[in-house]
Backbone as numpy.savetxt, mean C-alpha at the origin, in Angstrom:
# Nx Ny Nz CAx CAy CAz Cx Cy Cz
15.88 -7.22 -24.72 16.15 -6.00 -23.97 17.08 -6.37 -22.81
18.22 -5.43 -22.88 18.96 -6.26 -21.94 18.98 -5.48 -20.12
18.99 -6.16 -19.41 19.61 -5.78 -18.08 18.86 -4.44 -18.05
20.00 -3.90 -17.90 20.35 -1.83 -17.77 19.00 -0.88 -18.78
18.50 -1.29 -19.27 17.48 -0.70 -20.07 16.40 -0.92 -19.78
15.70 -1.42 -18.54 14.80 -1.49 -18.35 14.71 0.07 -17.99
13.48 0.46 -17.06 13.10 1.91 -16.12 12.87 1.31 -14.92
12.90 1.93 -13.95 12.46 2.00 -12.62 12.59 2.71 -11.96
10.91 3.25 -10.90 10.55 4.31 -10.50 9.93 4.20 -9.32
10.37 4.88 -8.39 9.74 4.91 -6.81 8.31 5.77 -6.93
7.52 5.82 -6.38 6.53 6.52 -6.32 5.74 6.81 -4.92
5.35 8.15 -4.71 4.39 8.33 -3.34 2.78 8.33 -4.13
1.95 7.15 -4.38 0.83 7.28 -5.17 0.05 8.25 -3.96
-0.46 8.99 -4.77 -1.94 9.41 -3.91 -2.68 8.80 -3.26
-3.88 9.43 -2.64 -5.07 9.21 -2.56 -6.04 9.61 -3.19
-7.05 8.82 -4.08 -7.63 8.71 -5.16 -7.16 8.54 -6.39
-5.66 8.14 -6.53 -5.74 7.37 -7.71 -5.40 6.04 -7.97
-5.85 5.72 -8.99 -5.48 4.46 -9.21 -4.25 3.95 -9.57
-4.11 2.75 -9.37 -3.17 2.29 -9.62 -2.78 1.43 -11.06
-3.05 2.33 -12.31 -3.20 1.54 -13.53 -2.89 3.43 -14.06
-2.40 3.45 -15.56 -1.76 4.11 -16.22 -3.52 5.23 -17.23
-3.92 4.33 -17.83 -5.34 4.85 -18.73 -6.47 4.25 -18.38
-7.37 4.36 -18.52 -8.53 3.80 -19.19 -10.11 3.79 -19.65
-9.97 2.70 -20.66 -11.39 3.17 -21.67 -12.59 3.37 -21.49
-12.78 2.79 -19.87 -13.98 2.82 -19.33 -14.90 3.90 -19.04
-15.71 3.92 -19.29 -16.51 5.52 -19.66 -16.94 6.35 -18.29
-16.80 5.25 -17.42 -17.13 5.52 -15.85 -16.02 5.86 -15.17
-14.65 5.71 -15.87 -13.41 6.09 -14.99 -12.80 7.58 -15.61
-14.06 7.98 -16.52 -13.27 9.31 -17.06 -12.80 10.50 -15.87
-13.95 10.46 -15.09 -13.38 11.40 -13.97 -12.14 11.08 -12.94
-12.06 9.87 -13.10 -11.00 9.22 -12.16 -9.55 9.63 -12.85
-8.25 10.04 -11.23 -7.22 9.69 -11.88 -6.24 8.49 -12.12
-5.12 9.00 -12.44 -4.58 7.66 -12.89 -3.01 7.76 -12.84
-2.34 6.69 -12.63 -0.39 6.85 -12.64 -0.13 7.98 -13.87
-0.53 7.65 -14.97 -0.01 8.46 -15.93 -0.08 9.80 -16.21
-1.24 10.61 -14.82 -0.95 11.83 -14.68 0.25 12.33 -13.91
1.02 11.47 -12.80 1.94 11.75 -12.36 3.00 12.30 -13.25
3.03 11.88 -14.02 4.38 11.58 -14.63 4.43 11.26 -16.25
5.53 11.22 -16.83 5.47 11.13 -18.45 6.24 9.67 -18.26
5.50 8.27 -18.13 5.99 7.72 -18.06 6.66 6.49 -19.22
7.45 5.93 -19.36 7.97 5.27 -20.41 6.41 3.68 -20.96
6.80 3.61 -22.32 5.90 2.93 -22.55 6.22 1.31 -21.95
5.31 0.36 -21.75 5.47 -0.85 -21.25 5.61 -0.94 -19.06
5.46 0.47 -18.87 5.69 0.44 -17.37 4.50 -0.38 -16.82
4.72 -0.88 -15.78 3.88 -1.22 -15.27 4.07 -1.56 -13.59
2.91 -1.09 -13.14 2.72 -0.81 -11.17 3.13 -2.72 -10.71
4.15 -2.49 -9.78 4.04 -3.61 -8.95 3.67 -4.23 -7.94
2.23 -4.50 -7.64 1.57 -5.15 -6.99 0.45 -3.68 -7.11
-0.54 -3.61 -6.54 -1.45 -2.27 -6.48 -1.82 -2.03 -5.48
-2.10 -0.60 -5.01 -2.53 0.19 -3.94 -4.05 0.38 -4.36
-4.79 0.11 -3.86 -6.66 0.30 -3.75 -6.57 2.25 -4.30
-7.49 2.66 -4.70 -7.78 3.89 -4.98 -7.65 4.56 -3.50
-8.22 4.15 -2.43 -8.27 5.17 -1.34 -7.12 5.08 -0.65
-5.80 4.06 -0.68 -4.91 3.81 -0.40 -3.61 4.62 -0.75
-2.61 4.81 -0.04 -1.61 5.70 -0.48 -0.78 5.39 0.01
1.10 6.15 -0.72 2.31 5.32 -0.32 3.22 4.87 -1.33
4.06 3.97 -1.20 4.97 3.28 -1.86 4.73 2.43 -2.93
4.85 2.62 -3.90 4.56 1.77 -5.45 5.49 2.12 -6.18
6.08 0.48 -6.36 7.36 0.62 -7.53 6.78 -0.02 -8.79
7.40 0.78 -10.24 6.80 0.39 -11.18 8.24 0.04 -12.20
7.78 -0.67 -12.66 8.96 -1.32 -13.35 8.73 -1.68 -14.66
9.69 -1.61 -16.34 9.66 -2.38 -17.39 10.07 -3.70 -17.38
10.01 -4.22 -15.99 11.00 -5.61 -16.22 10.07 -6.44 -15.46
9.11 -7.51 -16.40 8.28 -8.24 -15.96 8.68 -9.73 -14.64
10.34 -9.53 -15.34 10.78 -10.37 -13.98 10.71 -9.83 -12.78
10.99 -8.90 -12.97 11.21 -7.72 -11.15 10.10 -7.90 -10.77
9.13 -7.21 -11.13 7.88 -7.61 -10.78 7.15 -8.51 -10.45
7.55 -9.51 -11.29 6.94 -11.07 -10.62 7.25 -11.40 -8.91
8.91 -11.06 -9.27 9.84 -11.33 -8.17 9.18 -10.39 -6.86
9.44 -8.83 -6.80 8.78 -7.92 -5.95 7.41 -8.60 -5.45
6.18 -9.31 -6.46 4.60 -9.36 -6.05 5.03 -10.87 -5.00
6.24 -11.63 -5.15 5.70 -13.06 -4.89 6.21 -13.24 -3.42
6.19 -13.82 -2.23 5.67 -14.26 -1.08 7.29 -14.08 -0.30
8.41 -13.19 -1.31 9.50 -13.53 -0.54 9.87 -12.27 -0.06
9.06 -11.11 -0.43 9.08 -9.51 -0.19 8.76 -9.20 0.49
8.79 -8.55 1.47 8.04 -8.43 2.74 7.07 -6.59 2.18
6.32 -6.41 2.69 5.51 -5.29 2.20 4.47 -4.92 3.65
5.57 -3.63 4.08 4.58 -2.61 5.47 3.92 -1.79 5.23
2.91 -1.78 6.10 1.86 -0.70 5.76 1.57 0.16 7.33
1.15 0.85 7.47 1.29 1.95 8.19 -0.75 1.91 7.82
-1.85 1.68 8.96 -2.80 1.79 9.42 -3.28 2.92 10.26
-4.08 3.98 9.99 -4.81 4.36 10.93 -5.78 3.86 11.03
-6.75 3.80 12.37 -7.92 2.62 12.74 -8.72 3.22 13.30
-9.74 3.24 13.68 -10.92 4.07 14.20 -11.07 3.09 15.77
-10.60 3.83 16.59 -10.50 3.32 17.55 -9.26 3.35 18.58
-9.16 2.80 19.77 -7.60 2.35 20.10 -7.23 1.23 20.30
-6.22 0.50 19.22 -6.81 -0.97 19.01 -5.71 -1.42 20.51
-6.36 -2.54 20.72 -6.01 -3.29 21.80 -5.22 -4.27 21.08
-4.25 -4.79 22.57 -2.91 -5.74 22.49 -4.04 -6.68 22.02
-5.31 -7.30 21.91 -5.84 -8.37 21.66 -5.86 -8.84 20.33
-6.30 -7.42 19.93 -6.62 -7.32 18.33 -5.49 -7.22 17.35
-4.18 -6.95 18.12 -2.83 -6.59 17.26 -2.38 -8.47 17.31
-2.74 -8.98 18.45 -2.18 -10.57 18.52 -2.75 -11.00 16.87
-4.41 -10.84 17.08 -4.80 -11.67 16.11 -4.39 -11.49 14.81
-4.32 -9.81 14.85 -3.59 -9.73 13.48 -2.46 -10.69 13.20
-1.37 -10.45 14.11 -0.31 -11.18 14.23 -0.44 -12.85 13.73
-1.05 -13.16 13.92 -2.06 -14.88 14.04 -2.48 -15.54 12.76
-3.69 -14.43 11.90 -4.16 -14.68 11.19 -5.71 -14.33 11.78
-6.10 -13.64 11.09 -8.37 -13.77 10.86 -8.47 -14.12 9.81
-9.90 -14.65 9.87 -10.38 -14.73 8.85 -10.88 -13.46 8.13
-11.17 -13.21 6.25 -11.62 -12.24 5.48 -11.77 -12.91 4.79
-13.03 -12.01 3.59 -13.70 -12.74 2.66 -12.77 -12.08 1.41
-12.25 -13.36 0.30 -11.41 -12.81 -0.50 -11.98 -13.99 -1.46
-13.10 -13.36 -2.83 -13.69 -13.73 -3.94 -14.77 -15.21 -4.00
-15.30 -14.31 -2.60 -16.45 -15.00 -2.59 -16.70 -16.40 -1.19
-15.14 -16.38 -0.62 -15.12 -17.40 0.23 -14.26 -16.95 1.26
-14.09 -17.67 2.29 -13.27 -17.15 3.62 -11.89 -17.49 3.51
-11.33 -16.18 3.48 -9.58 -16.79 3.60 -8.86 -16.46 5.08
-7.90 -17.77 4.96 -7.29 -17.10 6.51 -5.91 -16.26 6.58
-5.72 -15.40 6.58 -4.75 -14.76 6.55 -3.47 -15.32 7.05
-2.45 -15.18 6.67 -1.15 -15.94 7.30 -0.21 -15.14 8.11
0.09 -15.81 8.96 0.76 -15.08 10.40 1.31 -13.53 9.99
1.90 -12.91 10.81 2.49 -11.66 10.14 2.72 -10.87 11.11
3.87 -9.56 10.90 4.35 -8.72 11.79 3.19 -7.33 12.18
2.61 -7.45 13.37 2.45 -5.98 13.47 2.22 -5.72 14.98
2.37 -4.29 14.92 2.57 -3.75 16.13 1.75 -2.70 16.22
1.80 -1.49 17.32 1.01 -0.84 17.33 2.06 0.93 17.42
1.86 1.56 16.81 2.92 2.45 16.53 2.82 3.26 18.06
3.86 4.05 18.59 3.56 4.74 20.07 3.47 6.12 19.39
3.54 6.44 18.46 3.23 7.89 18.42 2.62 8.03 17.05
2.04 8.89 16.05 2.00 9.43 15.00 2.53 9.52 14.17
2.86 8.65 12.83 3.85 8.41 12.22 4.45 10.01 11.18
5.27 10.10 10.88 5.39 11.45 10.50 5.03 11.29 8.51
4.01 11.94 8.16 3.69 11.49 6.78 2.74 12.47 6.49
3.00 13.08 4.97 2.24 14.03 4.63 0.72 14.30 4.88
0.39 15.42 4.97 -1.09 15.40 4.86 -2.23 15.13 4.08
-2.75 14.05 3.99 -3.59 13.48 3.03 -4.59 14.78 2.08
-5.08 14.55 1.26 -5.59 15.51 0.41 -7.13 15.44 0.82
-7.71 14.55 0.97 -9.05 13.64 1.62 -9.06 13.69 3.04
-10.09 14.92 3.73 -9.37 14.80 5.16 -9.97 13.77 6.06
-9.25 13.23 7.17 -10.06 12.12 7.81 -10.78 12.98 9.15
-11.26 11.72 9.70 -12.25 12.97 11.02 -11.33 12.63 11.87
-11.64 13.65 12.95 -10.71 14.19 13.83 -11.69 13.15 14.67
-10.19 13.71 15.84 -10.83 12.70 17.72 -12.27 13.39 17.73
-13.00 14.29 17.99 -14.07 14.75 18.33 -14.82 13.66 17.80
-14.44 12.59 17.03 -15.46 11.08 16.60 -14.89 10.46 17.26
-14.13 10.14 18.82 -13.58 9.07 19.15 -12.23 9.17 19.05
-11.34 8.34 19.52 -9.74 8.13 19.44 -9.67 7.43 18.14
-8.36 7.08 17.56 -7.64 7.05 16.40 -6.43 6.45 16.98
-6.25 5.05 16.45 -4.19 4.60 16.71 -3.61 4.09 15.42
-2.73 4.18 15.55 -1.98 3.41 14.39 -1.62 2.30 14.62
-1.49 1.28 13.24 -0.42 -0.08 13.74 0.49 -0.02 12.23
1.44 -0.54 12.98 1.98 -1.10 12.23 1.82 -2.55 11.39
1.61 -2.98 9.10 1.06 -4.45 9.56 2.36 -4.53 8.68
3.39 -5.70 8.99 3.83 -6.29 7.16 3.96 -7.52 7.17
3.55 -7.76 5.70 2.95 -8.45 4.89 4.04 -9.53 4.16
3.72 -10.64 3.59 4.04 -11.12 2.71 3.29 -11.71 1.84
1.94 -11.26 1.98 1.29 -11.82 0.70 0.25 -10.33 0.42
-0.46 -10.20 -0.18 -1.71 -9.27 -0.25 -2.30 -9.47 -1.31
-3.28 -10.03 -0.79 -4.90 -9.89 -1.25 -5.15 -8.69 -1.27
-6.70 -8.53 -2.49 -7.59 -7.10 -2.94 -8.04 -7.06 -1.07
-7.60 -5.36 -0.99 -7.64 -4.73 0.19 -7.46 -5.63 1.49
-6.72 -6.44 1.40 -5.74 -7.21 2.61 -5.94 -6.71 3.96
-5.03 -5.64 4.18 -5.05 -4.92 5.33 -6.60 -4.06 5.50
-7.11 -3.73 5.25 -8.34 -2.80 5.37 -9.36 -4.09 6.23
-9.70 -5.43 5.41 -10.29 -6.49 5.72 -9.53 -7.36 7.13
-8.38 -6.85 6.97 -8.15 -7.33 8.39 -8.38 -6.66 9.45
-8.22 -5.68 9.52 -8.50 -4.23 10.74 -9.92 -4.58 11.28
-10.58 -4.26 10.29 -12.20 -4.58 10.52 -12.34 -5.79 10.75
-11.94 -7.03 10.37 -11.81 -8.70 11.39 -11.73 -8.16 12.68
-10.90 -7.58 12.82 -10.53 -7.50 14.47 -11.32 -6.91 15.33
-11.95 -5.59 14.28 -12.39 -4.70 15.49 -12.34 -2.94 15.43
-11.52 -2.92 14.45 -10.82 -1.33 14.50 -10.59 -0.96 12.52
-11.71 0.01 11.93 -11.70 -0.31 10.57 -10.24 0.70 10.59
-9.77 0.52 8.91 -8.75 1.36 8.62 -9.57 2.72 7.85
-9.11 3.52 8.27 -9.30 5.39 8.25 -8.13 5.83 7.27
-7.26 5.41 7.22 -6.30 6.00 6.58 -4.87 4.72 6.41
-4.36 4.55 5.12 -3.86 3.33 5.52 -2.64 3.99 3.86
-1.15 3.59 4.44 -0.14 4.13 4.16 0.77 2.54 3.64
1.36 2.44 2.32 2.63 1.25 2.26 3.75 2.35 2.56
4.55 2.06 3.53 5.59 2.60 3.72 6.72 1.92 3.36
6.69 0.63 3.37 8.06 -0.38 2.53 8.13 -1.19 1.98
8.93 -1.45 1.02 8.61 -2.29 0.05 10.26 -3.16 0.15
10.25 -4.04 0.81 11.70 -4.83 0.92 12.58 -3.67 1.66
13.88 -3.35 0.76 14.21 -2.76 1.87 13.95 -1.28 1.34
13.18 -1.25 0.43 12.94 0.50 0.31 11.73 0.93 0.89
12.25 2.49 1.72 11.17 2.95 2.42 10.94 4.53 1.71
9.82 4.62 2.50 9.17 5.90 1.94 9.93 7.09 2.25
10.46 6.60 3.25 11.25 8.32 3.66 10.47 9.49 4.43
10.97 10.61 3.72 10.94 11.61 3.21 9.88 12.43 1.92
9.84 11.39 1.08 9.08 11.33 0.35 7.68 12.25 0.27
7.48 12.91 -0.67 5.98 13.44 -0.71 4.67 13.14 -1.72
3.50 13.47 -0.86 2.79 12.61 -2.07 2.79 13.18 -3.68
2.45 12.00 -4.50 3.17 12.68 -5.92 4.67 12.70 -6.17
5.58 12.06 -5.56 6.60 12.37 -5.66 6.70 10.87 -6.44
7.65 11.21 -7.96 8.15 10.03 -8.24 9.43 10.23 -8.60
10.28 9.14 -8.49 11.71 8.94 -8.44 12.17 7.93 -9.27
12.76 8.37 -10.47 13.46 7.48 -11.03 14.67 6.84 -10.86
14.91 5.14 -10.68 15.87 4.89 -10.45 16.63 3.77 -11.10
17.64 3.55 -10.99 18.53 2.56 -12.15 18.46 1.11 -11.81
18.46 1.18 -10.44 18.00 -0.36 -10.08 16.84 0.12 -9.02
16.12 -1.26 -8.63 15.69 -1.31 -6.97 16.77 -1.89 -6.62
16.76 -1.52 -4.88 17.80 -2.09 -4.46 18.18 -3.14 -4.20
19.21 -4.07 -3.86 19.11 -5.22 -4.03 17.74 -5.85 -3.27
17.37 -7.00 -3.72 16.10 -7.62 -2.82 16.59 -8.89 -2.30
């Protein structure tokens, strides 16, 4: 299969679905799935995955190289956190640093990384799943990105620190960002852009 014939597709995944196309499992019948989005080509497949309660940016690709390439340690990958709380310059360092989280059974240390703390409300659709309002307390955002991710990465780090994640957004994936974008929105495209 050469080059130009692969597919590739931007996506705003939901919240509550998964990040996998079918399946046989008798317990996931109620659950949704990528392949309601969309009529998608056979052999696609999600690059890297968003957790079910997670939402945002997922590129899916026929080209098992892209994908390798996109999942491996040279991509940078932001996420956009809301946190239950107002996290402190202390807790954004450590992020920054590394904590420790438990990832399959043993303690991993997370590796240094960019984040900040956003000054305002990031502008992004309204989730379908509503979260609680201030009347539970304040709410901030940070900014985290990544170059590696572990099963629920960012969620396990928030809560290391101090401040769980409430609502938690991939907004970029190298140099493609979410935009504009709405949830459910998928976009077919001829390449990703260069990486």
């Amino acid at each position: 299969m050469s080059e130009n014939k692969h597919s590739h597709f931007i996506i705003y995944k939901p919240y509550g679905v998964l990040s996998q196309f079918t399946s046989n499992a008798s317990k996931q019948q109620s659950k949704k799935f990528l392949g309601d989005l969309y009529d998608f080509p056979d052999g696609i497949m999600a690059i890297g995955r968003l957790d079910e309660k997670s939402e945002g940016l997922l590129l899916l690709t026929t080209d098992g190289k892209m994908s390798d390439f996109v999942n491996s340690k040279k991509v940078e990958k932001e996420y956009y956190a809301q946190v239950d709380g107002d996290i402190s310059d202390e807790a954004i360092n450590q992020l920054k640093t590394g904590v420790d989280i438990g990832f399959d059974g043993k303690k991993y240390r997370t590796k240094p990384c960019k984040a900040f703390k956003l000054e305002s409300i990031p502008d992004l659709p309204t989730r379908s799943k509503k979260i609680r309002d201030d009347r539970h307390g304040p709410t901030s955002w940070v900014s985290i990105t990544l170059n590696e991710g572990k099963f629920r990465q960012v969620r396990k780090m928030t809560s290391a620190v101090g401040f769980p994640t409430l609502r938690l957004v991939r907004v970029r994936v190298a140099s493609i960002h979410l935009n504009k974008m709405q949830i459910g929105d998928v976009i077919e495209v001829n390449k990703f852009l260069s990486f």
